[in-house]
gemmi code that builds the backbone of each chain (N, CA, C; Angstrom):
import gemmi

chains = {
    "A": [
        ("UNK", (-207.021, 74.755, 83.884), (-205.886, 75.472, 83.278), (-204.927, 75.946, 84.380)),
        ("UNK", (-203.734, 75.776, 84.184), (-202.769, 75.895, 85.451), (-201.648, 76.818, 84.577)),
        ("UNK", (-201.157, 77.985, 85.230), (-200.413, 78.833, 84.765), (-198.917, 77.993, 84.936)),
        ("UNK", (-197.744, 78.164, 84.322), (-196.885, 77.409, 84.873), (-195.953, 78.681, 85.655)),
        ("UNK", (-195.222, 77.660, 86.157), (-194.734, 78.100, 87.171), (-192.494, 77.593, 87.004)),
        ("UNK", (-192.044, 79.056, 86.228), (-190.904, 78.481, 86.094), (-189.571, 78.573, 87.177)),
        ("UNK", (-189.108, 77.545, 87.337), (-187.945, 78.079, 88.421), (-186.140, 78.413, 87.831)),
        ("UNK", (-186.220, 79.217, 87.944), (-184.062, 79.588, 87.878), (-183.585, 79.624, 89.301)),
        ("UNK", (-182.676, 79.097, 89.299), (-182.411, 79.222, 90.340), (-183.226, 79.551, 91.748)),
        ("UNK", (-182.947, 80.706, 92.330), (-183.508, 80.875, 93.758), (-184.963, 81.369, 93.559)),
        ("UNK", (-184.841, 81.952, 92.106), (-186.113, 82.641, 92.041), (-187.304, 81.724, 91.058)),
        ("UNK", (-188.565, 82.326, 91.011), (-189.822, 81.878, 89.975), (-190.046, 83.272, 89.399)),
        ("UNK", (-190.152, 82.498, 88.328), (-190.788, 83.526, 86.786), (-192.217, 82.673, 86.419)),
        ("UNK", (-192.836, 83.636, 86.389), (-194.064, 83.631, 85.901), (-195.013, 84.495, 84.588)),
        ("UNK", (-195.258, 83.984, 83.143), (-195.639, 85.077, 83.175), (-196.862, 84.441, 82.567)),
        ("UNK", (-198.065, 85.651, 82.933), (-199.198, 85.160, 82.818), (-199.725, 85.668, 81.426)),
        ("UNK", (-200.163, 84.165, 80.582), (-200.714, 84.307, 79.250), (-202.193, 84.128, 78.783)),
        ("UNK", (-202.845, 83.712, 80.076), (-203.830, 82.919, 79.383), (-204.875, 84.216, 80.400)),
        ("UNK", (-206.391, 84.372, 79.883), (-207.695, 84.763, 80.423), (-207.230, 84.006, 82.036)),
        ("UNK", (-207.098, 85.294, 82.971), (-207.392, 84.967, 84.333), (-208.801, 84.635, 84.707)),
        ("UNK", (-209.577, 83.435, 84.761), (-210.778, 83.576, 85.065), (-209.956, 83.615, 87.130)),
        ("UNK", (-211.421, 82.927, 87.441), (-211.409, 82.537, 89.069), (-210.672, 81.817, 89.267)),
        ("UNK", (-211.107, 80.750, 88.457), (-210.382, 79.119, 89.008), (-208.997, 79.357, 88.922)),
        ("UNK", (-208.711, 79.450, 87.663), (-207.249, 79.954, 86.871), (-206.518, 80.686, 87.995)),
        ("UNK", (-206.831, 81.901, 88.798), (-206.303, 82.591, 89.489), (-206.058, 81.884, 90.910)),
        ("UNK", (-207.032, 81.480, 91.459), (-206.833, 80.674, 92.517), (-205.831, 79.405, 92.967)),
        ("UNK", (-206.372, 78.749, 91.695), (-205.563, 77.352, 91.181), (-203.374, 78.103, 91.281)),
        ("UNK", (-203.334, 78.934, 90.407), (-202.057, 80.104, 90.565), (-201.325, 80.160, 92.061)),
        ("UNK", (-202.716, 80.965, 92.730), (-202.330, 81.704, 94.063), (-201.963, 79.939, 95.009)),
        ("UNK", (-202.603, 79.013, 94.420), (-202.081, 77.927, 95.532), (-200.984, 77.256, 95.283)),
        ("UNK", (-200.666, 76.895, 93.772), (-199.560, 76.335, 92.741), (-198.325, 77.246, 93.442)),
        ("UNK", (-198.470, 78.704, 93.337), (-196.844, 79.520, 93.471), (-196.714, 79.274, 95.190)),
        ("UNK", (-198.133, 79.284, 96.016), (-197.328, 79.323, 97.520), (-196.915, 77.786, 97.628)),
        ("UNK", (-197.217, 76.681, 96.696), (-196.327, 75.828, 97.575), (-194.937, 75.517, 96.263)),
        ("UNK", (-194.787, 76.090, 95.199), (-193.531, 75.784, 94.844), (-192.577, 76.793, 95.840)),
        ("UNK", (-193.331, 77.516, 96.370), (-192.185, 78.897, 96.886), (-191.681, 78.163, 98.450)),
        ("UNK", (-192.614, 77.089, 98.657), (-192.083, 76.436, 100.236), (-191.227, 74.895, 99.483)),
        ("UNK", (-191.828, 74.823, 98.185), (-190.564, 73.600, 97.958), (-189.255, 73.787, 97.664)),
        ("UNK", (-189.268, 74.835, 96.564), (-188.054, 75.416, 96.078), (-187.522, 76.056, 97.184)),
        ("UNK", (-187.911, 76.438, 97.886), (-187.403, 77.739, 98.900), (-186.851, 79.250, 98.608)),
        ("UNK", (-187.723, 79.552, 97.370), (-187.339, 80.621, 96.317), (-187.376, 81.768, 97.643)),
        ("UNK", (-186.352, 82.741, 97.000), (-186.216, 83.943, 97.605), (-186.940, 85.029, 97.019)),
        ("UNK", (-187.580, 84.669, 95.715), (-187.917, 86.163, 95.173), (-189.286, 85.327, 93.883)),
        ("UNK", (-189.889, 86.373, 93.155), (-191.185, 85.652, 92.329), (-191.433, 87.071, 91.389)),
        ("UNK", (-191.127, 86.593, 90.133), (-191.421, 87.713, 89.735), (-192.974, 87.311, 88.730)),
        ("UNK", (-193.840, 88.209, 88.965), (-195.267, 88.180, 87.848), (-195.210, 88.793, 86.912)),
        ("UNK", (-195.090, 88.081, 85.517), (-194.974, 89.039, 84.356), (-196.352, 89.745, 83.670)),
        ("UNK", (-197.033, 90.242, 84.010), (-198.637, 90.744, 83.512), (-198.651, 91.069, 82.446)),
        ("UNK", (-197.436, 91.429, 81.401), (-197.613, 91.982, 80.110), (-199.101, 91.659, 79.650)),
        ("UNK", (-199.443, 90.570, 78.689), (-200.122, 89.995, 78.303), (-201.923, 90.086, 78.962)),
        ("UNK", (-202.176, 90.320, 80.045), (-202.897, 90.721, 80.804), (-203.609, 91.918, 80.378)),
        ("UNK", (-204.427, 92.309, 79.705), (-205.016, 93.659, 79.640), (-205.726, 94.196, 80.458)),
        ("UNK", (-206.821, 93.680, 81.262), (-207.681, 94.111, 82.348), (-207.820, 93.071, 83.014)),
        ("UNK", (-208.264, 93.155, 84.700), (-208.759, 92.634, 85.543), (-210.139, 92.721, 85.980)),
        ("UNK", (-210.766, 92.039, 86.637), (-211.891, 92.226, 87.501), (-211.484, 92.422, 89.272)),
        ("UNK", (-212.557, 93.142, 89.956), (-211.900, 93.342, 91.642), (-211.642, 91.701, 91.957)),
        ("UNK", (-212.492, 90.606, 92.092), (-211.643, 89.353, 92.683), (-210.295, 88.901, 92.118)),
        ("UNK", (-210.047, 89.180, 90.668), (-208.752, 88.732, 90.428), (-207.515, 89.940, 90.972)),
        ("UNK", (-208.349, 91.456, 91.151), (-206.990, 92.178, 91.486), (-206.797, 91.963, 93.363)),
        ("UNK", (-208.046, 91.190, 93.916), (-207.773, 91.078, 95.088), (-206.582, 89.775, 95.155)),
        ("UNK", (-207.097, 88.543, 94.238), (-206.532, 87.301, 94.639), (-204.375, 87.900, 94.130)),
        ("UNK", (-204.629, 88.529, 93.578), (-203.152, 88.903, 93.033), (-202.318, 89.833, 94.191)),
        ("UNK", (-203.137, 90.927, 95.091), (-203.043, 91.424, 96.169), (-202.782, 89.881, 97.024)),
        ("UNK", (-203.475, 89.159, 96.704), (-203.177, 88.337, 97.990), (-201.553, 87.281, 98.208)),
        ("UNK", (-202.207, 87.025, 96.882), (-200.609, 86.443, 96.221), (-199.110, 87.108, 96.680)),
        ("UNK", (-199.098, 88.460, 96.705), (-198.144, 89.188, 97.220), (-197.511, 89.722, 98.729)),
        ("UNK", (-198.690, 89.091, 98.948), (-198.716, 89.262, 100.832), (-198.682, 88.343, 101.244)),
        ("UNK", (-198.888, 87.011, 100.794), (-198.686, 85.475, 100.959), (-197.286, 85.474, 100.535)),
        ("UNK", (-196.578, 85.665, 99.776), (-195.491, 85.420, 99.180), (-194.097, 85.814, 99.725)),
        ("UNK", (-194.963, 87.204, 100.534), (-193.650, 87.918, 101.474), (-193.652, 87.333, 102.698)),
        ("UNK", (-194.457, 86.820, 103.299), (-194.676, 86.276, 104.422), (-193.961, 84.715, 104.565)),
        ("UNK", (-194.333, 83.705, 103.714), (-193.420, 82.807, 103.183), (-191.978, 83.659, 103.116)),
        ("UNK", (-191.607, 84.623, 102.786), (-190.446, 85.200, 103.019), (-189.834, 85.446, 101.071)),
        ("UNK", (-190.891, 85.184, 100.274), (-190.457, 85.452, 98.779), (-190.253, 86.973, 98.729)),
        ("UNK", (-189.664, 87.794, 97.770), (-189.815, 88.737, 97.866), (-190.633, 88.548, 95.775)),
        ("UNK", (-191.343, 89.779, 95.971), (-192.485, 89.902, 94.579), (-191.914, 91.254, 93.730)),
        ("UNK", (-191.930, 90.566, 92.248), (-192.002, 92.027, 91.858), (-193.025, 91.342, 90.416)),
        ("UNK", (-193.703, 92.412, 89.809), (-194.883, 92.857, 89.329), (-194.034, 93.129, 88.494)),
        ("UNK", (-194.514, 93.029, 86.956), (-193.200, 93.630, 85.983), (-195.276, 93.387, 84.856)),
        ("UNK", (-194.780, 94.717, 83.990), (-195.919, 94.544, 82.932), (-197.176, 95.102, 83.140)),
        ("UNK", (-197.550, 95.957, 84.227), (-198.720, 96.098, 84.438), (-199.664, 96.789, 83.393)),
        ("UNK", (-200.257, 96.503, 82.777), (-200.962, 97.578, 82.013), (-201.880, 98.996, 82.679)),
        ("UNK", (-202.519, 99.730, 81.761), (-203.143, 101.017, 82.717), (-204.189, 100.247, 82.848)),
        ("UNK", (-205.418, 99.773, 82.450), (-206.367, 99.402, 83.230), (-206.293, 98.553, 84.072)),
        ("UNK", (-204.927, 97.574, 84.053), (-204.645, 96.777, 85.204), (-204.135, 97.629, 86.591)),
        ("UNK", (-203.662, 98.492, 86.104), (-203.322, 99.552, 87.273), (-204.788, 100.399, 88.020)),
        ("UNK", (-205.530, 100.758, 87.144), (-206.589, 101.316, 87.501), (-207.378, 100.592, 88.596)),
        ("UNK", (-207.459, 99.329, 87.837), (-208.249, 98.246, 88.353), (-207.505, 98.262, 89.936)),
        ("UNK", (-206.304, 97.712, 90.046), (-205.594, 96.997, 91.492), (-205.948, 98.746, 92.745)),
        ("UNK", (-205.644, 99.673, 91.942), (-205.762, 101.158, 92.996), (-206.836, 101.162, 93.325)),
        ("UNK", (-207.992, 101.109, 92.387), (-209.492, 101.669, 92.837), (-209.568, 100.362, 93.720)),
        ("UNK", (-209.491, 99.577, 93.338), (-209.784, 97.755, 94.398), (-209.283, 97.798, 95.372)),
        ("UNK", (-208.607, 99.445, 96.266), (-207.662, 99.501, 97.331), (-206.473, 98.234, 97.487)),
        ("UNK", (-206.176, 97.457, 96.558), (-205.455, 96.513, 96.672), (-204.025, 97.153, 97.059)),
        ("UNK", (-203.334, 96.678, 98.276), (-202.359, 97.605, 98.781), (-200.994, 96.977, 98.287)),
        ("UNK", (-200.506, 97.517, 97.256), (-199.084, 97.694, 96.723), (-198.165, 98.135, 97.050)),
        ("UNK", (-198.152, 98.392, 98.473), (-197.477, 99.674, 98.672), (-195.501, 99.092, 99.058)),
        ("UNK", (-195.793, 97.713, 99.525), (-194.627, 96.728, 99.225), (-193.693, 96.341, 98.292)),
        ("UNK", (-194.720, 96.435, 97.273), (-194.171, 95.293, 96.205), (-193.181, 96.167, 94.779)),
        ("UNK", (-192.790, 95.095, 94.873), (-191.542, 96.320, 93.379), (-192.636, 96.023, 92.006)),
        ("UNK", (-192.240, 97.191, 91.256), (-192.526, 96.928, 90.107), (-191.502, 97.021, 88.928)),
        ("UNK", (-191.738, 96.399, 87.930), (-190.767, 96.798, 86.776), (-191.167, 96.898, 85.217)),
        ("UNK", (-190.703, 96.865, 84.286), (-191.301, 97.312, 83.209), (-191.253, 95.513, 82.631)),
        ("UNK", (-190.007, 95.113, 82.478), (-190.880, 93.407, 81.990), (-189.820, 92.414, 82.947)),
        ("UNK", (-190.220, 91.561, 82.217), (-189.291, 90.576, 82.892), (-187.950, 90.245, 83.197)),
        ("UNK", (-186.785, 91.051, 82.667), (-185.793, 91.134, 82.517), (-185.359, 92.222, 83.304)),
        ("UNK", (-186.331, 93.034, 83.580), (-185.895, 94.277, 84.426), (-186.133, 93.694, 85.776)),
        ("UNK", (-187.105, 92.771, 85.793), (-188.100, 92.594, 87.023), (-186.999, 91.522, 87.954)),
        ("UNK", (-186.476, 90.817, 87.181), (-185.244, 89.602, 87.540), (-184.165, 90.397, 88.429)),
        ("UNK", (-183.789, 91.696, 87.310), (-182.443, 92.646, 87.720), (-182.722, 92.938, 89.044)),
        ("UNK", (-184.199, 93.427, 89.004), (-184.372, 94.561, 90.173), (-184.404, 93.132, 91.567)),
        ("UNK", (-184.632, 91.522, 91.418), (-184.310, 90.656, 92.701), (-183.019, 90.570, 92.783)),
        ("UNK", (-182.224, 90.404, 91.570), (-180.818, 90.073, 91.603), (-180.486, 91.518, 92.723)),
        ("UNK", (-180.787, 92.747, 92.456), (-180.043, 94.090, 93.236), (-180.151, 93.818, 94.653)),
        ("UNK", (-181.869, 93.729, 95.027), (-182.525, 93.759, 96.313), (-181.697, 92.683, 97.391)),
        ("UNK", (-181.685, 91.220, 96.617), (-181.472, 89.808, 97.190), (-180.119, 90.028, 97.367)),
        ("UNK", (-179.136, 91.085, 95.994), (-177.978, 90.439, 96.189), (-177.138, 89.230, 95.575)),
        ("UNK", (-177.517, 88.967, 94.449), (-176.851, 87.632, 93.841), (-177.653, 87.780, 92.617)),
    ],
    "B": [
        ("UNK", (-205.377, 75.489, 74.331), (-203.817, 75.471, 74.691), (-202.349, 76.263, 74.326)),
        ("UNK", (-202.542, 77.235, 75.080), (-201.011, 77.971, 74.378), (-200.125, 77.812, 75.438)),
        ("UNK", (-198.811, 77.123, 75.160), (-197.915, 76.824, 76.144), (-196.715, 78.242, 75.894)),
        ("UNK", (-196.976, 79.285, 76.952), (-196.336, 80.603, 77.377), (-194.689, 80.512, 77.096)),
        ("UNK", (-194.423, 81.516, 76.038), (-193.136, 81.562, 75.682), (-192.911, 82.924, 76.897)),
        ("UNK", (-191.510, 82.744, 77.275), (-191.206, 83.905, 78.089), (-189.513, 84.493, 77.651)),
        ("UNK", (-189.379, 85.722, 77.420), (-189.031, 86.329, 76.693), (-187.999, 86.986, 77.935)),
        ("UNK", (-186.817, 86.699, 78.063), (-185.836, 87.090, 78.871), (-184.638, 87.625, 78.305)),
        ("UNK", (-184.555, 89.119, 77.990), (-183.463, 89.945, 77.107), (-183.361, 89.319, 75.269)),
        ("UNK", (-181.974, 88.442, 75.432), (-182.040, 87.885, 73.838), (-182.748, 86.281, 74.026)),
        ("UNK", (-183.035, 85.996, 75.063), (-183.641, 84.441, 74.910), (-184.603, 84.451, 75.508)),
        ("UNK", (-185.568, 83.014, 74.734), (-186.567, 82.748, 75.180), (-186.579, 81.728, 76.129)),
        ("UNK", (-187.828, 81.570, 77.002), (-187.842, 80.596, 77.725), (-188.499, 80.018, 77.572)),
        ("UNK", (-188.840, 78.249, 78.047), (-190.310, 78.469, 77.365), (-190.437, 76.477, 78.531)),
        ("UNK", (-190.902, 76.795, 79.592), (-191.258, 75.074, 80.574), (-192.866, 74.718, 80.009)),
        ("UNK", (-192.867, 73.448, 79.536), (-193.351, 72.606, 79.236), (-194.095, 71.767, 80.209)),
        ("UNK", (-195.374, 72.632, 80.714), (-196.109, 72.201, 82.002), (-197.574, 71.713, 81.218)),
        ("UNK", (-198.032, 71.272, 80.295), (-199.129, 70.401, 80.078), (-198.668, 69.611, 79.244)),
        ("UNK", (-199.983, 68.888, 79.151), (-199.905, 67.744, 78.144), (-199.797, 67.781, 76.874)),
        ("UNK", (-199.019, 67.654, 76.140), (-198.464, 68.021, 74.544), (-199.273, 66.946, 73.708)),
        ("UNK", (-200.834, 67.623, 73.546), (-201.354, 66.757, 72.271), (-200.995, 67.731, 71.270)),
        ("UNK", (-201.285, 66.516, 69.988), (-201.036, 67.334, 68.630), (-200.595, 68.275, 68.671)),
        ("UNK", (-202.249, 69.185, 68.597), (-202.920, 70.317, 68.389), (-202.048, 71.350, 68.976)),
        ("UNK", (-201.165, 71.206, 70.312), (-201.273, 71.923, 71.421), (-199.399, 71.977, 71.116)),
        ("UNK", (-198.731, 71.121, 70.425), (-197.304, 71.034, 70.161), (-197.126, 71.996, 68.904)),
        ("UNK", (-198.274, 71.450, 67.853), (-197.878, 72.560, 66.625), (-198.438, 74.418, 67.091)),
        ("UNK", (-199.113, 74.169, 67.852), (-199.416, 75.574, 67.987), (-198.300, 76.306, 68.660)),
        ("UNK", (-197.419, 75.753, 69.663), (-196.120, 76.095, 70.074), (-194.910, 75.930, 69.361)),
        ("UNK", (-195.398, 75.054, 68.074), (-194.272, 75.264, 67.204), (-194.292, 76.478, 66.681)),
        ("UNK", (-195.676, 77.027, 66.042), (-195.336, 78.417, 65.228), (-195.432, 79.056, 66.081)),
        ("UNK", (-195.993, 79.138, 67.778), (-195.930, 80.369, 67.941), (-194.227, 80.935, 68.297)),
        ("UNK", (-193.355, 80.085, 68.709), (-192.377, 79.955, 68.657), (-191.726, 80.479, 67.986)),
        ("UNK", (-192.181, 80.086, 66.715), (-191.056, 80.433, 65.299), (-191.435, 82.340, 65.182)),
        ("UNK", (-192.411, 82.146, 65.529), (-193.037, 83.660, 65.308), (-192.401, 84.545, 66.224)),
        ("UNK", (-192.021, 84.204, 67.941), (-191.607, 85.263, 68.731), (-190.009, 85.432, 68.340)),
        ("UNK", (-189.152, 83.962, 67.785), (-188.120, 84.335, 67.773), (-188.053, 85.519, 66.489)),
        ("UNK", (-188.784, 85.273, 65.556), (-188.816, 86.170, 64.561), (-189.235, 87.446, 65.220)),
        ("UNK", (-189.924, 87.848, 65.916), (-190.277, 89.327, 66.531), (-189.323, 89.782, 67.255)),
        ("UNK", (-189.370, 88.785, 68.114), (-188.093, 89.419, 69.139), (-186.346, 89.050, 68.607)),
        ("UNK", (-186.060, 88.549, 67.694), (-184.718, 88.516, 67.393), (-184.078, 87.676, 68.226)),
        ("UNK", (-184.576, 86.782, 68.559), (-183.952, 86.217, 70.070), (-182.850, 85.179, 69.197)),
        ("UNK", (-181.640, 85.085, 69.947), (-180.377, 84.233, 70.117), (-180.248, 83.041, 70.739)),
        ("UNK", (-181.501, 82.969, 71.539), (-181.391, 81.333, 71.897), (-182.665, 81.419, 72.943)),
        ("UNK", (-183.169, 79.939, 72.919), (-184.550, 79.705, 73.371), (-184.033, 78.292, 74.205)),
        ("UNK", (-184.577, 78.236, 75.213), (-184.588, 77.136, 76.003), (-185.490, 76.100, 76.597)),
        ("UNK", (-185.565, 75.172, 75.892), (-187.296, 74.604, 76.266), (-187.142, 73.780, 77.574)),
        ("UNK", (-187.819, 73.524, 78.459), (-187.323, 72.697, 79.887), (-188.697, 71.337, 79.511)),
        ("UNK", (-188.154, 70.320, 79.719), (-189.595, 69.530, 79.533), (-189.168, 68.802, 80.873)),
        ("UNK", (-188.907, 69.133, 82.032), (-189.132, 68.183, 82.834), (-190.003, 67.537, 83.754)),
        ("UNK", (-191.244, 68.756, 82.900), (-193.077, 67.920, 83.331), (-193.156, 67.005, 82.180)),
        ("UNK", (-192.371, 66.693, 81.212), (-193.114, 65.776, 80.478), (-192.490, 64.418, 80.662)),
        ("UNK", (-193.399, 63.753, 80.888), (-193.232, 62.544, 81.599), (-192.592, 61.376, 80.124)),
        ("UNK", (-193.770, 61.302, 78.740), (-193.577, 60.915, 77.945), (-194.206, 61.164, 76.737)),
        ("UNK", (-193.282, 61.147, 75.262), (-193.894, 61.786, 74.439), (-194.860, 60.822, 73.458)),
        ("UNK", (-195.405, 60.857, 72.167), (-195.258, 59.562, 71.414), (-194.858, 60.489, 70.401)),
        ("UNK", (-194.625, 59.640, 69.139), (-193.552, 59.443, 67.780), (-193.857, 61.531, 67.553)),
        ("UNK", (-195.413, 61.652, 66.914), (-195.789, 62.464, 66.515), (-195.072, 63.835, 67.242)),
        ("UNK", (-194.971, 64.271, 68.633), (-194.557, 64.879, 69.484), (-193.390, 64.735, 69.262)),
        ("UNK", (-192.370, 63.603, 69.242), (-190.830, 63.670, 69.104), (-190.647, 64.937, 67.883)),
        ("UNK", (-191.577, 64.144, 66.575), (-190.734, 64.753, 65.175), (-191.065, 66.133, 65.569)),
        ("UNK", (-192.292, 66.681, 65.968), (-192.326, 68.301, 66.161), (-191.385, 68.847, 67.015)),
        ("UNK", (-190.720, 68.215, 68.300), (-189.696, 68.974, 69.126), (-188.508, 68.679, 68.150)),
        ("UNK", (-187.839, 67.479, 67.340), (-187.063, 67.507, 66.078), (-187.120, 68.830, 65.346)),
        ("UNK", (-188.399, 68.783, 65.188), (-188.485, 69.919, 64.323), (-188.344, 71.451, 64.338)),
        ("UNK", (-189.089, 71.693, 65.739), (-188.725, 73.170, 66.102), (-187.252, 73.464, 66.341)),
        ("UNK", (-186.451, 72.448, 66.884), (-185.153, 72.729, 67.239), (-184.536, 72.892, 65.976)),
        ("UNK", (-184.967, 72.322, 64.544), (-183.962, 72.737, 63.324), (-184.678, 74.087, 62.737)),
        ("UNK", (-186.013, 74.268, 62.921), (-186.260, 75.296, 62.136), (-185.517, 76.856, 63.525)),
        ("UNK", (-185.790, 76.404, 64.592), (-185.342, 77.524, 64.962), (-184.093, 77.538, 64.458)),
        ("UNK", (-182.546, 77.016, 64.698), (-181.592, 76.503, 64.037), (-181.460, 77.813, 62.897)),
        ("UNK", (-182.237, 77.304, 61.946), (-182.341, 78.128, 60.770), (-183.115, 79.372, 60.659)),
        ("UNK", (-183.925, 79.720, 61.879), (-183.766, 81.254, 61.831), (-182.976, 82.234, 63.060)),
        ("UNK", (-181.898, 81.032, 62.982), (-180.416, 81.938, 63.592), (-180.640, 81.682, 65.177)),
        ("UNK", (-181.327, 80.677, 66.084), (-181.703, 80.857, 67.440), (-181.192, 79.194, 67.806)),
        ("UNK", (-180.447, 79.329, 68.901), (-179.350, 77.951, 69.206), (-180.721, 77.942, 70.499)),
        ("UNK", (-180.848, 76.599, 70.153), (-182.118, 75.570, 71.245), (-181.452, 74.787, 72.355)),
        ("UNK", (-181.418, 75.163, 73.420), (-181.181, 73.848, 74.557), (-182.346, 73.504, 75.134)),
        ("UNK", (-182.102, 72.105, 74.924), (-183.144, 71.425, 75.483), (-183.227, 70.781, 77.035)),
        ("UNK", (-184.335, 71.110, 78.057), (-183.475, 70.826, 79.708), (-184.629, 69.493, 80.245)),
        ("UNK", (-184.527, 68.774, 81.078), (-185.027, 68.377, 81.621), (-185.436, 67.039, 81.164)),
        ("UNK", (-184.699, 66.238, 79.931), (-185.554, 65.240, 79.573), (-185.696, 64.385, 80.307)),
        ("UNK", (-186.464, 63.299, 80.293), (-186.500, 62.598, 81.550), (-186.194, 61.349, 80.632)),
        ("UNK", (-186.528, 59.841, 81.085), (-186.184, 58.599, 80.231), (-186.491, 58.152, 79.493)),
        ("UNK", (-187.966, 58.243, 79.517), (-189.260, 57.734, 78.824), (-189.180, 58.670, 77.018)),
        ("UNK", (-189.169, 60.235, 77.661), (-188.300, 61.149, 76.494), (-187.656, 61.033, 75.739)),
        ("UNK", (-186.504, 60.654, 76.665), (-185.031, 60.422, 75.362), (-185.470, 58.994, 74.642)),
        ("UNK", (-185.309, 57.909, 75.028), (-185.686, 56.875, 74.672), (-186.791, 57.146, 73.125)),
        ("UNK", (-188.397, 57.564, 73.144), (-188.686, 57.824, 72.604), (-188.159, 58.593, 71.257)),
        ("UNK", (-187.573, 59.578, 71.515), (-186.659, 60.492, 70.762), (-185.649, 59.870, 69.995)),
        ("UNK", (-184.917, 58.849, 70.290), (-183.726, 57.691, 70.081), (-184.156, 57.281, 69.128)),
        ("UNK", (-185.615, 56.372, 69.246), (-186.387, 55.250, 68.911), (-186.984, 56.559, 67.090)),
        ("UNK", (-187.122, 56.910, 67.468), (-188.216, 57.553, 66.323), (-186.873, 58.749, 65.448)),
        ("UNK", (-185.833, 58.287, 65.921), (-184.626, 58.880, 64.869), (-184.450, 60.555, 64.521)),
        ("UNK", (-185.162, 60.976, 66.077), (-185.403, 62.520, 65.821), (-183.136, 62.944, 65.990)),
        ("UNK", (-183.176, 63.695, 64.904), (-181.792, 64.260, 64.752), (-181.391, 65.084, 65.664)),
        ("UNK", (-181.005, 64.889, 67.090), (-180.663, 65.847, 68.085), (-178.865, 66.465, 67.926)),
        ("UNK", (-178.992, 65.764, 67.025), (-177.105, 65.550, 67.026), (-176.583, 67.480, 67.723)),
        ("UNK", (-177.107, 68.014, 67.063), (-176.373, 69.772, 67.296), (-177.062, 70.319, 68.514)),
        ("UNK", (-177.808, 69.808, 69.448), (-179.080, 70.184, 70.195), (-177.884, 70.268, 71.051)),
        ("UNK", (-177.957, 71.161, 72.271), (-177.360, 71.450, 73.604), (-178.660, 70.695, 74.156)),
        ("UNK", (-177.607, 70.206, 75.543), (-179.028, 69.393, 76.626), (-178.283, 70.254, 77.886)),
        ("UNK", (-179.146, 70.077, 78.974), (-179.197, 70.211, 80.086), (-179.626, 70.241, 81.123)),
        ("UNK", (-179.676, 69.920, 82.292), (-180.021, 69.439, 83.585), (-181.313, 70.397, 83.515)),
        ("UNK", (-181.412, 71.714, 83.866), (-182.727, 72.250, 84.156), (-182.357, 73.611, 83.493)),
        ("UNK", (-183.526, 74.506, 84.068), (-183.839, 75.698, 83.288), (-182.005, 76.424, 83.502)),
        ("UNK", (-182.169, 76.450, 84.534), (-180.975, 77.595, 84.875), (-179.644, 76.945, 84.183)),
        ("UNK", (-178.802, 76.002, 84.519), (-177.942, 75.352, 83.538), (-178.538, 75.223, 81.820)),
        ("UNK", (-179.464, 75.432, 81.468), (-179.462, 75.537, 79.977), (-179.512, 76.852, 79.670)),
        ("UNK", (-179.605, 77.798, 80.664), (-179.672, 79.096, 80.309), (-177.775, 79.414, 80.695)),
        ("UNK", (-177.791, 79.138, 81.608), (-176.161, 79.305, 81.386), (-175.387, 78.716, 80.220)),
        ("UNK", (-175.584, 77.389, 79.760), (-174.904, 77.260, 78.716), (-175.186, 77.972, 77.131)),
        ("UNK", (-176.652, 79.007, 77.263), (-176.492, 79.279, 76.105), (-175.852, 80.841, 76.167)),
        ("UNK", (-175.646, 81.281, 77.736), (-174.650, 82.458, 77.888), (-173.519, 82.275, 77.153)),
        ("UNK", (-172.651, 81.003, 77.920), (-171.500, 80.277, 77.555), (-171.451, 80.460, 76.140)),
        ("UNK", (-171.889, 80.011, 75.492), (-171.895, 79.549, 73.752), (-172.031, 80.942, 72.979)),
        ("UNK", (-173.046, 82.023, 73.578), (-173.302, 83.263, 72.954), (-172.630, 84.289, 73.086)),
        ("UNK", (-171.958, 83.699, 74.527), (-171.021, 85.170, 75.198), (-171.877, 86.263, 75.308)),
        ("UNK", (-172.671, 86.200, 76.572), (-173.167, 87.148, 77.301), (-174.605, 86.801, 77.877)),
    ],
}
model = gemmi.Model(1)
for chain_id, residues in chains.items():
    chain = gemmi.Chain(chain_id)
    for i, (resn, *xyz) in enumerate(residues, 1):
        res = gemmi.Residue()
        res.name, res.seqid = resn, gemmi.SeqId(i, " ")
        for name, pos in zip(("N", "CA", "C"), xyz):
            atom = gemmi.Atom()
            atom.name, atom.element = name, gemmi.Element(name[0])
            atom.pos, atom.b_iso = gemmi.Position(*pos), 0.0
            res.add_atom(atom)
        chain.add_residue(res)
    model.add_chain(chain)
structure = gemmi.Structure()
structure.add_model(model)
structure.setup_entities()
């Protein structure tokens, strides 16, 4: 199962619908770092709505996703988090302390359009 | 198989990254019909430019979602067809006549700005 991966322009929208198992998440974390070196996206937004809870490897691999992503030079924003998804990523020390958040996807777009500039 | 509708202000989005059996086309037909009905949305944009090729059965359902959305008030552009697509689509007499097309996600989302004004 492969999450898709949509592109507009400079940026990727993502939003995740399906049971994150392992594979699912991994399969993700490798799919977005190389559309983000084909496209040459500037920004990635993760829509989590849909997402109700995590386990610690998926709130790590999603931590990782975001620190991979800035480094490639994407910038991330997180839009949708639910509270036990929040619970989950804090107690998992997963460090957020980077990344934007927003309420959904439309906010989450605005807030690259402000940051990026376009 | 649920192929992820994504929900951007008044339109939907919605890229077409697996394989469209049956099962897996009608279930994106209603779920479709269902978000534009929740969310009120003004226009939906389907991108198929992972789909390589359809057969007959697959044409009449993308025929089809594009008139029923149509008729619950939501203008469809369709992005990305590739040859094998249209051809098929031609061949099996699906009625595109009122359908907006376009190059990819972002140009079909601009043209349904264009058309909606805003």
């Amino acid at each position: 199962m492969r999450i898709p991966i949509l592109k507009l322009g400079r940026y990727l929208l993502i939003s995740v619908q399906v049971e994150l198992d392992d594979q699912t998440a991994l399969q993700f974390q490798e799919d977005l770092l190389n559309k983000i070196h084909q496209e040459g996206s500037l920004g990635v937004v993760i829509d989590l709505t849909s997402v109700d809870m995590i386990d610690s490897f998926i709130a790590k691999v999603i931590g990782d996703v975001v620190e991979m992503s800035s480094l490639m030079g994407a910038k991330v924003v997180l839009t949708g988090i639910q509270p036990a998804v929040a619970i989950t990523l804090i107690d998992m020390g997963v460090s957020l302390q980077e990344v934007q958040t927003a309420l959904d996807l439309e906010q989450g777009l605005e807030r690259l359009q402000q940051e990026l500039g376009g």
